[in-house]
N, C-alpha and C positions, 0 to 999 in steps of 0.2 A: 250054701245050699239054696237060703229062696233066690236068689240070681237065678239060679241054673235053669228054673223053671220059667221064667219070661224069657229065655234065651232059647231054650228051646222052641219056647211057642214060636218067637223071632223066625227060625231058621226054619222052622216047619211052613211060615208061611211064604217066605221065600222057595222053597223048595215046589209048594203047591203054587206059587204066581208062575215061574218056571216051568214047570206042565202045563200049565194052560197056555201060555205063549208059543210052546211046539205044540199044541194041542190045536189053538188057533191056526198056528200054520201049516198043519198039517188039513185044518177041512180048508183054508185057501188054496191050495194043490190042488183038494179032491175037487176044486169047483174050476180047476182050469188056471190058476194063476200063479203055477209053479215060473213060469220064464220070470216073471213079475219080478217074484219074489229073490229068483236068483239074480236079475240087476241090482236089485236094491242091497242084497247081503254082498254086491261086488263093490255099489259104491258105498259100502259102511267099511268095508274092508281096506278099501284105496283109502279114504278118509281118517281111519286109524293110523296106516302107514305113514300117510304123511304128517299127521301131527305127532306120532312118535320120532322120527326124524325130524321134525323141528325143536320136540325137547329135549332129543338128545343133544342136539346142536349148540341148543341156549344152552344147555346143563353142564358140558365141556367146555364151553367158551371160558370160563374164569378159572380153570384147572391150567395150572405148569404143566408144560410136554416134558418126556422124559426122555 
């Protein structure tokens, strides 16, 4: 039971860093910087893809084919 309580504060403040980040990008939109912002979530997105397919890559390499 005393876990539960620093655990929750934990999550609640995650949850509140998380609004503020769409909260932030939401007044960068309203001041005109939506195109911006959609390059940038395009190349976080490419970025991901390609580093997930490089560890899936590594991460099969020493796996027997069947």
């Amino acid at each position: 039971m005393t876990a539960l309580i620093p655990a929750l504060v934990i999550l609640t403040g995650f949850v509140l860093v998380g609004m503020g980040w769409w909260a932030f990008g939401q007044w960068l939109r309203s001041r005109g910087h939506g195109q911006k912002l959609d390059q940038l979530g395009a190349g976080v997105v490419g970025a991901k893809t390609a580093i997930s397919r490089f560890a899936c890559r590594i991460l099969s390499a020493g796996r027997p084919k069947n």
